[in-house]
C-alpha positions, 0 to 999 in steps of 0.5 A: 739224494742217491741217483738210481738208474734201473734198467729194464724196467718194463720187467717183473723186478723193474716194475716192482723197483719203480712201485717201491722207491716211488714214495722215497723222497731220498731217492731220484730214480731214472727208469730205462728199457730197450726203447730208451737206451739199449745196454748192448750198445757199448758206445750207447751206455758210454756215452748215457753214464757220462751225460748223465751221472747215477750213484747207483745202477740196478740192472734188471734187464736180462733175456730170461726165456730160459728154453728160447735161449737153447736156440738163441744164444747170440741174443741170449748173450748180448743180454745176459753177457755183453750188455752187463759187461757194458754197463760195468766197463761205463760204471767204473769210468763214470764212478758208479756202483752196479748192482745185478741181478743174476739167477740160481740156474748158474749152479748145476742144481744137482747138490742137497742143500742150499747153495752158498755164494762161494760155492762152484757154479756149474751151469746145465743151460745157455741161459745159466752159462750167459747169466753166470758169463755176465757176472764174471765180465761185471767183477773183471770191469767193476769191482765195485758191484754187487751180485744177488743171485735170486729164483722163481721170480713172480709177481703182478707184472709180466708173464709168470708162472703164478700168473699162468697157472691161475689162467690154466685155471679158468680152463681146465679140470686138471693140470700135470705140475713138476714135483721133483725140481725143488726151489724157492718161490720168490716175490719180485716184491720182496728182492724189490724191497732188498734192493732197497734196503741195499741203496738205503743202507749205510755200508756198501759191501761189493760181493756176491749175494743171495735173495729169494723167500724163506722156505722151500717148495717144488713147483707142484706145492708152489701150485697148489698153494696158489689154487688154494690161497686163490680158492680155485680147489676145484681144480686137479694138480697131478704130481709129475716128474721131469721126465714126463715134462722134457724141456730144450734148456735143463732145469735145476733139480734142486736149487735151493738158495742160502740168504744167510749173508744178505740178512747178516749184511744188510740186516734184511728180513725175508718173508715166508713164500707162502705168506708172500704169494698170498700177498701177490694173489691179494693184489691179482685176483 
């Protein structure tokens, strides 16, 4: 039997973790949040991995609201940074593999085609530099660690941006959406069952890697695909560009993500995004 840890798991990925693994009877898993141990608290997270032991720690907590980041950048980097160099530096010492969850806003969003793993990241945000930080600081402590750099997360959990809309929805006849940011609308489902599929497999292979749904979409299409799976027609979507909608933090005007290694890695098969967000409104609505 493999004893998984899951930080934060009280977010989007930890919820969707804890519903997969529940029938895997192969697998015991712990679940904690900042309430029950704080990962910036190096002492704290020494002291957890050596009472207890885990073959595997998946790290889910991060400080992901992306433009609070511009003006909190300390907390930012204790989440992002610190807190996954504390899990690192106590994995290694305690003899147990890491994997961490990290983001496309570490590259600069300004190529044409999907980025690869080995490609030069060039982070345009706090939140992107602190998340890309964190991984530099994880490889310097654990070498043993994998990286999946995932996108557009949503699910039934949290706050998201599926979960926004379809409350716009109930209150408005027309709603402005960003047409020329492209990217990969992601399942937290379907990381959740990589990630599975990852611990289950029979190889470990550390690196870094690259997970979101197949297919490509601007936040414009990823909402009208929402209204209409959700058959919520009535509702306007206007296509914007992101000069008409400024935000603190820069986004990624194209951030398309390769998963060609993960598949051939770990034999993974990735799901459609539009047949996933049906499946995630199946379960909303």
């Amino acid at each position: 039997m493999k004893k998984i840890l899951i930080t934060g798991c009280y977010g989007q990925l930890g919820s969707s973790l804890r519903k997969e693994l529940e029938h895997d009877s192969d697998i015991e898993a712990t679940y904690t949040d900042y309430d029950t141990l704080d990962i910036t608290d190096r002492e704290a997270v020494a002291k957890y991995l050596t009472d207890n032991h885990f073959d595997i720690i998946v790290n889910c907590a991060a400080y992901t609201a992306v433009d609070k980041a511009e003006t909190d950048e300390i907390l930012a980097s204790a989440l992002n940074t610190g807190a996954v160099g504390n899990l690192g530096e106590a994995a290694r010492k305690a003899g147990s593999k890491v994997i961490h969850i990290s983001t496309d806003y570490v590259f600069s969003g300004q190529g044409y085609r999907p980025y690869e793993e080995n490609d030069e990241p060039y982070p345009q945000s706090i939140y992107g530099r602190t998340k890309l930080e964190g991984e530099a600081l994880l490889t310097s402590f654990c070498q043993d660690s994998m990286i999946i750099r995932t996108a557009w997360l949503y699910s039934e959990y949290g706050k998201n941006f599926v979960k926004t809309m379809l409350q716009l929805a109930e209150t408005r006849d027309l709603i402005n959406v960003v047409a020329d940011q492209i990217g990969t609308p992601t399942y937290a489902g379907d990381l959740a069952s990589a990630i599975h599929s990852v611990i289950n497999h029979d190889r470990w292979v550390p690196g870094i890697y690259h997970f979101t749904d197949e297919g490509v979409a601007s936040w414009y299409d990823f909402t009208k695909a929402i209204f209409e799976i959700a058959g919520k027609d009535r509702v306007t979507v206007k296509p914007i560009n992101t000069a008409a909608y400024p935000t603190p933090a820069k986004r990624p005007h194209y951030s398309v993500l390769s998963k060609n290694k993960i598949k051939n890695t770990f034999g993974i098969e990735i799901p459609y995004w539009r047949d996933s967000l049906a499946k995630c409104l199946k379960s909303l609505l």
